[in-house]
N, C-alpha and C positions, 0 to 999 in steps of 0.2 A: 217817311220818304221811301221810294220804291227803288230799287238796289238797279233797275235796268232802266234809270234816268239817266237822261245825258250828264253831265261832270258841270254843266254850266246852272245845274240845280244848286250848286254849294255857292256859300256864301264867297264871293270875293275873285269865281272863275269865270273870267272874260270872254269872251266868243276868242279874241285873239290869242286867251293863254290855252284854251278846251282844244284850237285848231294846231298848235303846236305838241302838245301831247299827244295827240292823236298820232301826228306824223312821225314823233320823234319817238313815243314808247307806245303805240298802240292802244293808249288808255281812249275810252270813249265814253263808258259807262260808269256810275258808281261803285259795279259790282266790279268792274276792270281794275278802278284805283286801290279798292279794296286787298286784289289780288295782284298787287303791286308792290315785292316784298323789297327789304331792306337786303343790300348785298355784304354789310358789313354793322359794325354798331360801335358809337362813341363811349367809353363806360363811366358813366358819371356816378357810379354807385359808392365814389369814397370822395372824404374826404382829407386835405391835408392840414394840417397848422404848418405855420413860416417854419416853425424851429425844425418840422421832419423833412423838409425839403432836402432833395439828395442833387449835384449836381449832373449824374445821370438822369434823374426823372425829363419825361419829354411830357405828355398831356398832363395839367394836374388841376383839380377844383380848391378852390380859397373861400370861404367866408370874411368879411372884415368889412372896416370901409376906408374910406379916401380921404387921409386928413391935411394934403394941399395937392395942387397944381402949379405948377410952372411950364413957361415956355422955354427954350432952352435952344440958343440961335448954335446952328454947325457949319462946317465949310458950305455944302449945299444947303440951303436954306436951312428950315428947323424942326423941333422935334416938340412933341404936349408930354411931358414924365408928370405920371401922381403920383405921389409917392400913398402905399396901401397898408394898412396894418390890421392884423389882429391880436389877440390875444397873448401869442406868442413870441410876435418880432415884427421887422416892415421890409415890404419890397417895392420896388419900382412896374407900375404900371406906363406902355409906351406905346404914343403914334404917330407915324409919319404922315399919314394922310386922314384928309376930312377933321383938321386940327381944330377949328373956329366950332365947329357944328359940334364936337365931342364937348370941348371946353365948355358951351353952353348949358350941354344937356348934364353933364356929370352933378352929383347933390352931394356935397362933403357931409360927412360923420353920419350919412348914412349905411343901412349895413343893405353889400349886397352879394351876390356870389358870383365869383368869378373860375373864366374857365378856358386854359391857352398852353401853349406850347413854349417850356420853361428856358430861358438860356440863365448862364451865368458866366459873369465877367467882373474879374475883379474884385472879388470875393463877395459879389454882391449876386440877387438874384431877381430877374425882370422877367414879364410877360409883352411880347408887341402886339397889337392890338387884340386885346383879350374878349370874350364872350361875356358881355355885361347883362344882368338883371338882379334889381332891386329885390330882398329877400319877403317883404310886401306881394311882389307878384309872381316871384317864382313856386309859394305856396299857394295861392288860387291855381294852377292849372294845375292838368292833370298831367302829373310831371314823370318825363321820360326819366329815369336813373341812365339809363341804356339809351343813347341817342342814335336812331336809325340814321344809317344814309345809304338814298336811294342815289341809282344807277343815272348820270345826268347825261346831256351832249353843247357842244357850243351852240348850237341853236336855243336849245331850252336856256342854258345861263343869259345868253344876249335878251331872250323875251322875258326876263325876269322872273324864270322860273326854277327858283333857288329851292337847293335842300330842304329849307327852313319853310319855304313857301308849303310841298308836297307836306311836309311833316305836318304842319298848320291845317291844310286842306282834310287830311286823316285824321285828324283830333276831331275838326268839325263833324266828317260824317260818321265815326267811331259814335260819337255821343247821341247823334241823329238815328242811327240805326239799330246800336248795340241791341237791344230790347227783342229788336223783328228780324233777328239772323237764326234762318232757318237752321235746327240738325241736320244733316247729312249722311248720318249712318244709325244704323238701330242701338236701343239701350244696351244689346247683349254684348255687340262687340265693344263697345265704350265700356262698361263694365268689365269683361273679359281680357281687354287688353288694357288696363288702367288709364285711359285716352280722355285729355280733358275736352269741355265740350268746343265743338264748331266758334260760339261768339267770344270766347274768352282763347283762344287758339289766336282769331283773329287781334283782340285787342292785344296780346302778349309777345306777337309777333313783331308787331310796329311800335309796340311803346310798354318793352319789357321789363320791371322791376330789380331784374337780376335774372344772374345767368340762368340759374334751374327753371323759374317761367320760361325762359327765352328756348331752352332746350325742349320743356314740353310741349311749347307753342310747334315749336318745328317738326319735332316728330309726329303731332298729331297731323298738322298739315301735310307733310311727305307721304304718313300712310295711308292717307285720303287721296292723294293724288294718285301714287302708284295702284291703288285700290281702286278706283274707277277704269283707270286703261286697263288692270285686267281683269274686270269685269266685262267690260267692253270686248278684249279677245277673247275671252272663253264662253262667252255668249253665241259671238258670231262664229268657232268653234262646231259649240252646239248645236244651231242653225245646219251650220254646214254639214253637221252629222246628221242631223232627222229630217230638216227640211228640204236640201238641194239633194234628188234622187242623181244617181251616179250608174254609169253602164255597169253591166257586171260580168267579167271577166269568169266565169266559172268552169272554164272548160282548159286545163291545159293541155294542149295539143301538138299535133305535130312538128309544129316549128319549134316549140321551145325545148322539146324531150328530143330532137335530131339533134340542134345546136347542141345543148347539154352534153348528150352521151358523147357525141363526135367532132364538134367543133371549138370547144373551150379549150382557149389556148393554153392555160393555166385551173390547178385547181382551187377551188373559191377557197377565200380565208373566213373563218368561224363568223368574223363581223359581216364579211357580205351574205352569209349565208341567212342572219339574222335579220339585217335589212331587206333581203328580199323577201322573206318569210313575212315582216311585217306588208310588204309593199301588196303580196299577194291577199293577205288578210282586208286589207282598203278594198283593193278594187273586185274582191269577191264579195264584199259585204253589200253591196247594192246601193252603198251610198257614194258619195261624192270622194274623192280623194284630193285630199291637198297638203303634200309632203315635203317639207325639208329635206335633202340629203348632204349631208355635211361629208366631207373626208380630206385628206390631204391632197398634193400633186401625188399622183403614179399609187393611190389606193385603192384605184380600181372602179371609179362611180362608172365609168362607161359602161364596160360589162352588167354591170345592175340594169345601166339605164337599158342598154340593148333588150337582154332576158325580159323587161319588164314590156317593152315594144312589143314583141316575140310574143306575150302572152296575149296582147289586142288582137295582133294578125289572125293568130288562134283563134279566136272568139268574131272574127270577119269585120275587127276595124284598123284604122289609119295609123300612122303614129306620127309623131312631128319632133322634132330639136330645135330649138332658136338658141345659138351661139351671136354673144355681143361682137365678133368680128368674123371675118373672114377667113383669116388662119387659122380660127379656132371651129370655124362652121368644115371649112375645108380639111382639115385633121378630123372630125368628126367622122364625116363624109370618107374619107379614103379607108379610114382604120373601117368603118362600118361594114364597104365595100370588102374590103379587104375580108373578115373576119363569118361575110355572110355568101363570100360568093361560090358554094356549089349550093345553096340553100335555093334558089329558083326566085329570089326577091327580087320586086323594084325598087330599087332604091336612087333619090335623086338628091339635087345640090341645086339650092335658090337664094343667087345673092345679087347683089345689086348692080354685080355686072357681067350676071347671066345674059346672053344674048334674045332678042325678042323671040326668032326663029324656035331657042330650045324653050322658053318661056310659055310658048302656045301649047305644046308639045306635053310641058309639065302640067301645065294646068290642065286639058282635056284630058287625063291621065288621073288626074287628082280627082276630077268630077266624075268622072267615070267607079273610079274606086280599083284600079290596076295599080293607082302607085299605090306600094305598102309604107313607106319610110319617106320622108322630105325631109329634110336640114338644111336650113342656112339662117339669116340674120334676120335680119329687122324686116326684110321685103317679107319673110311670111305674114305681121300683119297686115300688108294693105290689103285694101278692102277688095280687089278682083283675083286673093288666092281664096279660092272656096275649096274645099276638102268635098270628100262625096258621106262619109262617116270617121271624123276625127275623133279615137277613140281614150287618148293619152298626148298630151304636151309638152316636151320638158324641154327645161328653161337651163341655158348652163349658165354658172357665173353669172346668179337672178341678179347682186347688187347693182351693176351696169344698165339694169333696164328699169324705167319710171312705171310706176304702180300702175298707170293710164297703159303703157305698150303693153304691160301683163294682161291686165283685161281684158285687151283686144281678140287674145287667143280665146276666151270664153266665149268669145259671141261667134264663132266659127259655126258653131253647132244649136239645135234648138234644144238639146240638153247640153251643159258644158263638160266638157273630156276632163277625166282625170289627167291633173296635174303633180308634178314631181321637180320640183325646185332642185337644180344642185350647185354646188359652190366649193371651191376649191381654196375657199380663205376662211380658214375656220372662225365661228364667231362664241363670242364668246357668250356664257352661260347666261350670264346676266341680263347680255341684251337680246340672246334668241327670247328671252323670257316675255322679254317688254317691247320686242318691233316682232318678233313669227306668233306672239304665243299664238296667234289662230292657226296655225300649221302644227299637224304634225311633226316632230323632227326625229332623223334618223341618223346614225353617227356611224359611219367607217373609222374605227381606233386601231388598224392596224395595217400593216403594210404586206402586199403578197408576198409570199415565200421566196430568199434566194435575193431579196433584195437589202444592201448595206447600207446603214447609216452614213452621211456624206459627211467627209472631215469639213469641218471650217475654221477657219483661222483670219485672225486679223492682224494684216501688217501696215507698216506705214508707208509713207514715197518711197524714202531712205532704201528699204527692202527690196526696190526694184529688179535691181538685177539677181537677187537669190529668184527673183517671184520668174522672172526670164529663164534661168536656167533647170528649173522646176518643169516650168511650159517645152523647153526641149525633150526631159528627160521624159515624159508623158508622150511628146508625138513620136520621139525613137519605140517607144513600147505598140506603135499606132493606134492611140487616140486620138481624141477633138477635144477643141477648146472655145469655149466663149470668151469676150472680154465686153463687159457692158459700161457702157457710159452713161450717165442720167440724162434726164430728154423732160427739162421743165419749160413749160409753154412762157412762161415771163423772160425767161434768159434765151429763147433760143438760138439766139446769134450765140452766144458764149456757148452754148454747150456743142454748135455746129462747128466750134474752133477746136474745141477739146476736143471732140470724138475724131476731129479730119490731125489735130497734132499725134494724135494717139496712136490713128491709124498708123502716120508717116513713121513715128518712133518703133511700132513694133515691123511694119516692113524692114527696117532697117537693120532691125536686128533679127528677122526670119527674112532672109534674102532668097529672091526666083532664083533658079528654078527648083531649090531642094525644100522651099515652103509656099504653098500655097495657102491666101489669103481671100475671104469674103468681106463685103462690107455692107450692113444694111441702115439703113436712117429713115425717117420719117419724110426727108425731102424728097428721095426716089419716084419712079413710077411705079405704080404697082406690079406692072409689069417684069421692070428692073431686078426688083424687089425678090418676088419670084424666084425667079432665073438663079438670083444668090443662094438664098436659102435652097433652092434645092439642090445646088451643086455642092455646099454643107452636106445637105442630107444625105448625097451621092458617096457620099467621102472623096469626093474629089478636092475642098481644100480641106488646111488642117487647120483654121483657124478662124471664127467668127467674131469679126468687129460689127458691134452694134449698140441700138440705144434700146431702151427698153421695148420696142415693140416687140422681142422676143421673148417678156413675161407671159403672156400666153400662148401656147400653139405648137411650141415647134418638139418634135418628139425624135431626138436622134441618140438613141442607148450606147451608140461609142463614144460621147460627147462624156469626160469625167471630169473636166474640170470645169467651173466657173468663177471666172474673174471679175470682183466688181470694183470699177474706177470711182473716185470721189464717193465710195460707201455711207460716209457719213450726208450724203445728199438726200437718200433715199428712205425712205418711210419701213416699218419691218413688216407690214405685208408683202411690201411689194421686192423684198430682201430673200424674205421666207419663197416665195413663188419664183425669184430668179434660182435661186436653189433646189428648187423642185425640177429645173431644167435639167441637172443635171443625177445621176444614182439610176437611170430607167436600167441602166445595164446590169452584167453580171460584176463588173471590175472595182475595183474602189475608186470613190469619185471624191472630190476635194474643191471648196467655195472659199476663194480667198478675197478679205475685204478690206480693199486698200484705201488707206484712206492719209490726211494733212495730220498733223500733229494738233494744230489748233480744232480741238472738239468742244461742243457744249456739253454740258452735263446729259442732258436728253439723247445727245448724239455717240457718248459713250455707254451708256445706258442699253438706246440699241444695238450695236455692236456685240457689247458683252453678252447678252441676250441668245444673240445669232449665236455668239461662240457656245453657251453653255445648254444651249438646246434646239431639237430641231422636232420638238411638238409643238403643232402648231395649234393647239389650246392654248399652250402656255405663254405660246408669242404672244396670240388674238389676245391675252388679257393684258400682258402688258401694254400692250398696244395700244388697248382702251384709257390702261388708268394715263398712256402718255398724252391722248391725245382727245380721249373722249368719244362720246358717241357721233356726233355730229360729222367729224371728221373722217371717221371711220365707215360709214354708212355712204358717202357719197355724197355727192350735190343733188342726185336725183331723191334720195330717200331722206336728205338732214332735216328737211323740218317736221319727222313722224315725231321726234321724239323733244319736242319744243316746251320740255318742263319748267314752270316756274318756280320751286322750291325743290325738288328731287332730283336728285343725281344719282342713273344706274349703278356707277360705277361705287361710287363714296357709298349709294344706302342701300348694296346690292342684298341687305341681309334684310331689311324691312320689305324691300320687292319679293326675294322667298315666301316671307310671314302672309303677306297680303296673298300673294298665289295664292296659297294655300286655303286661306281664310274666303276669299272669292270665289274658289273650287265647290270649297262645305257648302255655302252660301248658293249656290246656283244647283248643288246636289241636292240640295231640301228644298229647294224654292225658285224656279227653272224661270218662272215668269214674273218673281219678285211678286206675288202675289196674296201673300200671308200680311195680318195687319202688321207685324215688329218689322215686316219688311219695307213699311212705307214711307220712310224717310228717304231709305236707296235705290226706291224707284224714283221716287219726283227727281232727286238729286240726280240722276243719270240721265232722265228725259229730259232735263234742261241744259246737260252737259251735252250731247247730244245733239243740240240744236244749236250750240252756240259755240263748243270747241272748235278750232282747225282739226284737232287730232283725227275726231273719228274720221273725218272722210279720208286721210291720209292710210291709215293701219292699214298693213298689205291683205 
């Protein structure tokens, strides 16, 4: 049987039960079902006698047999009790339903094994309808100790496509195929890393003898899996190291040695110094650049990113910024302005409600090659902004944009522009390993000089009014203040209640005309919107009520406190990043998170968190193990990481191993070309043509 037959090759799979699999678990193929693992497993591997039955015990297996039947009439109709023995003592076997058709089929003082969920009543001890087979034919098959169960839905149970059914299908094609199941990886690492093989993985997986098979089965499979994706990354890597030619930046020049001596507003810290060392190393080398930059809120990526623009102009090309909003393209945009303007730059702003008039203007600018700098959102990929020589890209806040919008910036040019990814949510080790590893990554781990860790504290409702008279003593000293509301798209009628109650409660208690109050929401016009924030920004009021759309964007360094309402609402990225709003200044700044008494486990967890740290490595990992990768990645990027047996976060130490091991493996043998290497080339060309993954990986 060939492994890339449809599911309706095995005995007993109906065009009706093939089309419900399909729909409902994605199986099509034999090789699909095959790689259809168990999410959990029954353990049949003991047995019990009557006499050691514990009235705690809940699943238990009995050998014996059934030496009578009765029916036995109750208020609601009746009940089938056989009474079972073994060698030891007897208990009560019981069924409520399908009583005639049991009755029929049961064979006294035959011996069979049974298997159920034990109660006891009355100092006696019963199973209700127990897991029957004759001990005749529970020795002819090929018998699970370890009873898989796979992952179901009410569609699959209503088509008759039970546990038992899947289990039965996998026994069939286990025995049909075992023999012609390919290796996967060479003798040396099978050997090297004690790894049993590919078709004894697969059998031990689905129908494991005991725990130790079932643990090698799994590991061998995890490191096969993690082991192809990052072969896969550091391939395409390599490619992008030898094969995609890159502009080469080799001239530092006037613009960046003016800015440097004379315009840096600050002096670099040791880590930006090193990331740009690395950034300058890329794009003098001739090849291609495609960079990670990781750092906190207020570490300083801008400046990198600026310098690194600075170094194109240099060299007589373009540069670009794509920020996922407008506040954040427009903060971009001002500070730029701001930071370059006796430098003789063009610098311009393209968002989606740039006017046509300035639109024409930018673009014949752009074609021409007079603008040096463009920033704004999504409107730079469409297809009528052309660049005259786009020479560097960068992406801020990459997770918000889908793998398809990134690309788009490559085809700007007939060679593609160095790229510099950055991101202000730090990700954690594990899974830069297994969604960037084709990137470079470069880490900002420190914060500019002059700048204080932000107090944070969590209080309750109750707290209100110490958390009010805090908020005074702060605007007497003149500061600014946030108070953020969560802003979830399912509720937003309730949280449009809450943010407009919250409003009305703190006016009441900051009374015109000795406090002045802003308010911004998602319902606003943009316009509106605007107007607020920058009368905020003005210091014209002393207080910003809002919902989260001021996690990214807004840069106001008198602002020392932040207030977060219903905290426990909130995810801790998106905790960590309202916190980054606030410390831009010289003063002490303070993130208070207020939240109900009734917390989940998970939602004290984050709290605690927040309070005992404000690295945000440390967050991004917690973050993972709460919530996983999928979640974390976004809606645009959660199906990169669509593993069927491996988990970044749970087997982040066998992903290290396989790095490593696919590293050496691709250091000796670039094109898998050697003969030991030819089990993990087919294995990869047919992964290749048949995962979703690859064409996902950024």
């Amino acid at each position: 049987m060939n492994l890339q037959q449809p599911i309706t090759y095995l005995k007993g799979v109906s065009l009706k039960k093939a089309s419900v699999m399909y729909m409902e678990l994605g199986i099509k193929t034999c090789d699909d079902l095959l790689h259809f693992f168990p999410f959990r497993y029954i353990d049949k591997t003991q047995f019990y006698q009557i006499k050691d039955l514990q009235p705690n015990s809940s699943e238990v297996q009995v050998v014996g047999k059934i030496t009578h039947v009765k029916s036995v009439v109750q208020k609601r109709g009746s009940r089938l009790v056989a009474t079972f023995q073994d060698a030891t003592g007897s208990m009560e076997l019981v069924w409520f339903k399908g009583q005639k058709w049991i009755k029929n089929s049961l064979k006294i003082n035959e011996p069979y094994v049974i298997y159920g969920k034990l109660n006891y009543y009355n100092g006696s001890f019963s199973i209700p309808h127990p897991e029957m087979e004759l001990v005749t034919e529970y020795k002819k098959k090929l018998q699970p100790k370890m009873q898989p169960v796979y992952h179901s839905t009410e569609k699959l149970t209503n088509a008759g496509v039970s546990n038992k059914l899947i289990s039965s299908y996998l026994q069939n094609l286990l025995q049909a195929v075992y023999d012609t199941i390919e290796e996967t990886l060479s003798k040396e690492i099978i050997q090297d890393y004690d790894l049993i093989l590919k078709r004894d993985a697969l059998l031990n997986v689905h129908f494991p003898k005991n725990q130790e098979c079932l643990a090698n089965a799994q590991f061998r499979l995890k490191f096969e899996e993690l082991f192809f994706i990052q072969l896969q990354l550091l391939r395409k890597k390599l490619i992008n190291k030898s094969k995609i030619k890159g502009f080469n930046f080799n001239t530092v020049g006037n613009n960046f040695n003016k800015f440097y001596k004379n315009f840096l507003p600050f002096k670099l810290t040791n880590a930006q110094k090193r990331v740009l060392k690395e950034i300058r190393k890329d794009v003098g080398s001739g090849a291609h650049m495609n960079r990670l930059l990781q750092g906190d809120v207020g570490s300083g990526k801008t400046i990198v990113g600026l310098l690194t623009m600075l170094l194109a102009i240099d060299n007589g090309f373009q540069a670009a910024i794509m920020a996922p909003t407008e506040i954040l393209a427009t903060q971009h945009y001002n500070a730029i302005v701001e930071l370059t303007k006796h430098m003789g730059l063009q610098v311009e702003l393209l968002t989606g409600s740039t006017k046509n008039s300035k639109r024409k203007q930018i673009d014949e600018a752009l074609q021409l090659g007079d603008l040096n700098i463009l920033i704004g959102t999504h409107a730079l990929i469409e297809d009528k902004v052309k660049f005259k020589n786009l020479g560097i890209a960068i992406i801020d806040e990459q997770h918000r944009f889908g793998v398809a919008q990134r690309a788009k910036l490559w085809s700007k040019n007939l060679l593609p522009p160095h790229i510099l990814v950055m991101t202000a949510t730090p990700i954690p080790r594990t899974l830069a390993m297994s969604v960037y590893g084709d990137l470079d990554i470069s880490v900002i781990d420190e914060l500019p000089p002059g700048r204080k860790k932000v107090k944070t504290v969590h209080r309750y409702d109750s707290n209100r009014l110490g958390v009010f008279k805090f908020m005074k003593d702060e605007i007497a000293k003149g500061r600014q203040i946030y108070v953020v509301y969560p802003l979830i798209q399912e509720s937003e009628v309730m949280d449009y209640k809450d943010l407009m109650d919250g409003y009305e409660s703190i006016v009441r208690e900051f009374p015109n005309p000795k406090y002045q109050i802003s308010i911004v929401h998602g319902k606003m016009k943009p316009k509106d919107k605007d107007f607020e924030m920058q009368r905020f920004v003005n210091g014209e009021t002393q207080i910003m009520v809002a919902t989260t759309v001021i996690e990214v964007g807004v840069n106001v360094p008198n602002a020392s406190v932040m207030i977060v309402e219903s905290a426990e609402r909130f995810g801790l990225s998106q905790l960590h990043q309202l916190r980054g709003r606030v410390g831009r200044g010289a003063d002490q700044s303070y993130c208070i998170l207020l939240s109900s008494f009734k917390l989940s486990d998970e939602a004290k967890t984050r709290l605690q968190t927040m309070v005992e740290t404000s690295d945000g490595f440390k967050i991004a990992e917690v973050d993972l193990k709460l919530r996983g990768p999928g979640n974390i990645m976004g809606t645009q990027q959660s199906g990169v990481l669509n593993l069927k047996i491996a988990d970044v976060v749970k087997d982040s130490k066998i992903l290290s191993l396989v790095r490593i091991i696919a590293i050496n493996v691709l250091k000796d043998d670039e094109n898998l070309a050697k003969p030991e290497n030819l089990p993990i080339k087919l294995a990869f060309a047919k992964m290749s043509k048949t995962s979703k993954i690859w064409s996902n990986i950024s």
